[in-house]
VEXDODO-261133 format. One record per residue (C-alpha): residue in one letter; y, x, z. Coordinates in steps of 0.1 Angstrom, whole numbers, plus 5000, padded with zeros to 4 digits. Layout:
% residues N
AYXZ;...
***
This chain:
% residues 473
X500050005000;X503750134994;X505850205019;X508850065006;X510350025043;X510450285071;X508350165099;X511550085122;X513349885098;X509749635091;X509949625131;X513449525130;X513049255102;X509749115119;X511449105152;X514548875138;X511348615119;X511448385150;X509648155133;X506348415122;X506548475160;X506148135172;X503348105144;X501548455156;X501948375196;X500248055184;X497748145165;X497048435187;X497048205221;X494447955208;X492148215194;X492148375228;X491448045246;X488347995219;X486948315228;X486648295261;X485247995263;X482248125241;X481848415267;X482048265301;X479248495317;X480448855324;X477049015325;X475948845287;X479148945272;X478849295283;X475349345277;X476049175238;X478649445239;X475949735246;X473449615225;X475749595191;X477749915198;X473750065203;X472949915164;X476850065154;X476150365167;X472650435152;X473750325120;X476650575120;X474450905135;X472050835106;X474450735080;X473150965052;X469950905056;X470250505056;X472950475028;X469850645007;X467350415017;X469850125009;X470350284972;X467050324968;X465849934981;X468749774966;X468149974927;X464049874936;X465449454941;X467349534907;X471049564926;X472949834900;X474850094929;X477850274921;X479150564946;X482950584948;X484850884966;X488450714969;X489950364957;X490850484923;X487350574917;X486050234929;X488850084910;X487850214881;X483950184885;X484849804889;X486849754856;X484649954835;X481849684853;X483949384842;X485049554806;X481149614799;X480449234804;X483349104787;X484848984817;X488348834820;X488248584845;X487148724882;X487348454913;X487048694945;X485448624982;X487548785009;X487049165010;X489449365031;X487649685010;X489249554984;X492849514999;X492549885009;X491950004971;X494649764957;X491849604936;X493849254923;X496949464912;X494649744889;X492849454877;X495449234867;X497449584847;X494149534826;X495049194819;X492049024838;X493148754857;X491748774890;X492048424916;X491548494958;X489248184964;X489448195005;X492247935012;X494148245038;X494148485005;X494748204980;X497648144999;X498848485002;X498048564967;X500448244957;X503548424978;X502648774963;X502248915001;X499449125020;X497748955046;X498848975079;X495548965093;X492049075089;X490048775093;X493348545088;X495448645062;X497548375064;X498148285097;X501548415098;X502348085076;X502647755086;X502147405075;X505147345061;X505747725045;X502147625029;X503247305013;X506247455000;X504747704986;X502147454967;X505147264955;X506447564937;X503447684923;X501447324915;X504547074909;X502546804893;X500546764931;X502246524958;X504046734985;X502146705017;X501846875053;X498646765061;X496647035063;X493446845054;X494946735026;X496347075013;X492547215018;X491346964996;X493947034967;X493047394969;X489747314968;X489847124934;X492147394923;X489547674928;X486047464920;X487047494883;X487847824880;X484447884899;X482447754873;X484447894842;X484648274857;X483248534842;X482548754873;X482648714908;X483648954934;X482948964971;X483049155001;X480149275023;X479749215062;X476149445072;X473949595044;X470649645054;X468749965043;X465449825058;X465049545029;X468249625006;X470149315016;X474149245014;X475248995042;X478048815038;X479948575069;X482048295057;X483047955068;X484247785038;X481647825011;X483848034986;X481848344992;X479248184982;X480648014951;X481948374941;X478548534942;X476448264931;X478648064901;X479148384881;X476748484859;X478348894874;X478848964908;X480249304922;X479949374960;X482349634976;X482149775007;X482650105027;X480350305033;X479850265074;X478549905068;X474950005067;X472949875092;X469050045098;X467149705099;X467049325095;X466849305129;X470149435134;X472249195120;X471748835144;X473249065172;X476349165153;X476548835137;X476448665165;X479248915187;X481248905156;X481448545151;X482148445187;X484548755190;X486748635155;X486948295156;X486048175186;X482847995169;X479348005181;X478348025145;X480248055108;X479547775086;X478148005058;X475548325061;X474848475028;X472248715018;X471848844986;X469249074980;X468749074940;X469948894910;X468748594896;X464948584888;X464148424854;X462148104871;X465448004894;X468247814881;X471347974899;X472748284911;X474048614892;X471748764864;X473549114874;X474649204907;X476149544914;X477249714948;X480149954951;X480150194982;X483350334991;X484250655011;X488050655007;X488150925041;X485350775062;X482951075057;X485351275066;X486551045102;X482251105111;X482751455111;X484551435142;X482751375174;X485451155192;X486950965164;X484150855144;X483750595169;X486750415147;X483650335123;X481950165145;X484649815137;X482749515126;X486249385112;X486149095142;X490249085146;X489849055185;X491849355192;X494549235171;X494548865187;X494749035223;X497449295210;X501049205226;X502949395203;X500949305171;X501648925187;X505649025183;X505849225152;X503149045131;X500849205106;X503449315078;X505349525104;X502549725101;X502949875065;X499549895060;X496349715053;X495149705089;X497249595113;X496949585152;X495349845171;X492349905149;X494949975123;X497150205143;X493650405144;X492150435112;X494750385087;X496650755100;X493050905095;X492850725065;X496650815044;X497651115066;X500051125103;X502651225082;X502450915064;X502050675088;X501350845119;X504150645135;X502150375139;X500350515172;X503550495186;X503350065181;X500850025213;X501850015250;X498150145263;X498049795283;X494149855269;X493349535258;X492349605227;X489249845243;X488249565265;X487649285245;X486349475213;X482449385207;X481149715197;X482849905223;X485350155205;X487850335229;X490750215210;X493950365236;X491750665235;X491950705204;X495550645197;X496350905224;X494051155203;X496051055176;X499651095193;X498851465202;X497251535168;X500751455151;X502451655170;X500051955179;X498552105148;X496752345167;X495052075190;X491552075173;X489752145142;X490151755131;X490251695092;X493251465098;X495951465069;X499351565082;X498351705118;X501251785133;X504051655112;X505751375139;X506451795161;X510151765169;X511352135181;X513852005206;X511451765225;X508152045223;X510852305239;X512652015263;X508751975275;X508352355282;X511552405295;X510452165320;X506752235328;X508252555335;X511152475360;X508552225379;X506052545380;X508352775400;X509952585433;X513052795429;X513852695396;X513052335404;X515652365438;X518052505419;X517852245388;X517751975415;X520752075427;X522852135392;X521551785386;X522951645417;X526451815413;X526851725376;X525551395376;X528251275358;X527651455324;X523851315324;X523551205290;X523850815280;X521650825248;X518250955250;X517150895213;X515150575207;X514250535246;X517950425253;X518050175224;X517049885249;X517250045283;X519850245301;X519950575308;X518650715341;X520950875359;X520351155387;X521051005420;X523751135445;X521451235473;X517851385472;X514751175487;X514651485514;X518451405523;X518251085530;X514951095548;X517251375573;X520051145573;X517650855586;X516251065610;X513151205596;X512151565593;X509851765569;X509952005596;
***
């Protein structure tokens, strides 16, 4: 995604939206209320939280190994696999896909894989016309923006934003607010462009090396439509959605749909595990897989932060986030927001890109506590913090390391690990700050932009404990 905005000035704009706030604290608020009522005992939740960060973290300690069984049971079912080091490659490996097959119509499940390699806009430079067909991105697609969430893209919109938006793009339909009524005119919208696409496009949730099967969550049928109408359908995913066995997945699926959503259960579990057989009557007669790296190899090298790979793409951090609640997910800049953003995305495009974003959490820890596979989120945007501004920290392959280093706040932090290592320093910089209180600063950079200065007080603690009395003595 471009950065046409510094991070600041997308903070500042957000910040002034009052109405995206009161639709975020909304939507935010009652998705915290449905999850907690779906995990009301402490010791279940917790031991659902050990079991799937146990499958997360097998999966990612025998990565290579697995991603080669899946290639090798997914080309046995007949599912084509194409390996793509970074989103131009995938991209491209898609196109020349749809170019092969004569493809110029492509209807598209919800894939946030695809978000991250810009997929719609390279498509749609080659002239194929390429339709979202979850409501959330079929909404955002209509008002040309990213989505602001990554299980609800739209939810920064609400009803009335919606039905403006239909009247401006479909003028022929009645203008309505009811939101029942506005699914069922997108729904007749989409159906036909369902049956007359040429390819399909989806998203995958868990592939499963064991028996070379794609999963695919999804509560509105669309996903299914997209990989089933078509007589084409391309999967892409990353690569750290491999999963050892079948077995695997109804833990996950079942953590990830309570932790999302709030539900108990999506409407719509998909697996696909091989185009269409020659005795059945629907489904794709070619099905291909696209595995993306785009930096991920690269995250597992490192002991610490490959935990980041362990995300199952829930959104709970985010709805639990009080400063994604204020800002939103645009502020962000990127294609994952929240706190799960503010980790992978700098490992993904470089600190001195966007390392700035570690610098959108207050460490309340939220975020670590409610997510379902158990990644140290706060701990891993402090690792973060010192990595952009300490190149020599570690031996991390993380782009930009150390670019956010400001020489006048490094040497203000020596100058005063130093004074408060040697008492007679300290006494006598206690006492110049005493006696010159007056010429304390009143600006202290972005700190004092909503809080006052601190000023040294007149007296020392050891003064007035004497004066009251007391004695160190």
């Amino acid at each position: 995604m471009q950065q046409t905005e510094s991070f600041k000035k997308r903070i500042d704009k957000a910040l002034h939206n009052e109405q995206a706030r009161i639709n975020f604290r909304s939507g935010m608020s009652g998705l915290m209320t449905k999850r907690a009522t779906q995990f009301n005992d402490d010791q279940e939740l917790q031991n659902m939280r050990d079991h799937a960060r146990a499958i997360r973290s097998y999966s990612l300690s025998h990565l290579p190994e697995l991603l080669e069984q899946l290639e090798q049971k997914l080309v046995s079912n007949g599912i084509q696999v194409h390996w793509a080091e970074n989103s131009k490659q995938a991209n491209e490996i898609i196109y020349q896909i749809l170019k092969k097959a004569d493809a110029k119509t492509v209807v598209k499940g919800k894939s946030m894989v695809s978000e991250e390699t810009g997929l719609n806009e390279y498509l749609e430079h080659k002239d194929i016309e390429i339709l979202e067909s979850d409501l959330g991105e079929f909404i955002i697609q209509l008002a040309k923006e990213m989505p602001s969430h990554i299980v609800m893209p739209a939810i920064h919109k609400n009803c009335k934003e919606v039905a403006e938006l239909f009247k401006k793009h479909f003028p022929d339909l009645p203008y309505t607010e009811n939101i029942e009524e506005l699914t069922l005119m997108a729904r007749n919208i989409l159906r036909d462009k369902f049956v007359k696409a040429d390819a399909g496009i989806s998203g995958v949730n868990f592939a499963v090396a064991e028996t070379g099967t794609l999963c695919l969550v999804e509560n509105e049928g669309n996903g299914r439509m997209s990989t089933t109408t078509p007589n084409l359908h391309i999967a892409i995913t990353g690569i750290e959605k491999v999963v050892a066995r079948l077995s695997d997945v109804p833990p996950l699926f079942s953590i990830l749909t309570k932790s999302a959503l709030g539900q108990p259960i999506t409407a719509y579990f998909n697996m696909i595990s091989r185009p269409r057989p020659a005795n059945e009557k629907d489904g794709p007669q070619h099905v291909h897989l696209v595995l993306l790296d785009n930096r991920r190899s690269q995250i597992r090298m490192d002991d610490e932060l490959l935990d980041t790979l362990r995300c199952i793409r829930c959104g709970s951090c985010i709805n639990h986030c009080p400063v994604y609640v204020q800002l939103g997910g645009h502020a962000y800049g990127t294609v994952y927001p929240g706190p799960i953003g503010s980790v992978l995305e700098p490992q993904r495009l470089g600190l001195d890109k966007i390392g700035a974003l570690t610098s959108a959490c207050t460490l309340c820890g939220a975020c670590g506590e409610v997510c379902p596979v158990q990644i140290p989120l706060p701990k891993l945007i402090n690792r973060l913090r010192a990595e952009s501004v300490n190149s020599q920290r570690s031996e991390a392959q993380i782009s930009g390391k150390g670019s956010l280093r400001k020489m006048l706040e490094a040497n203000t932090w020596v100058l005063w690990k130093w004074i408060y290592a040697n008492p007679g320093l300290y006494r006598v910089f206690r006492w110049a700050a005493r006696r010159f209180r007056k010429l304390s600063p009143n600006r202290l950079g972005g700190w004092t932009q909503y809080r006052t200065a601190p000023v040294p007080a007149a007296k020392s603690l050891q003064q007035l404990a004497r004066e009251e009395g007391f004695s160190n003595e």
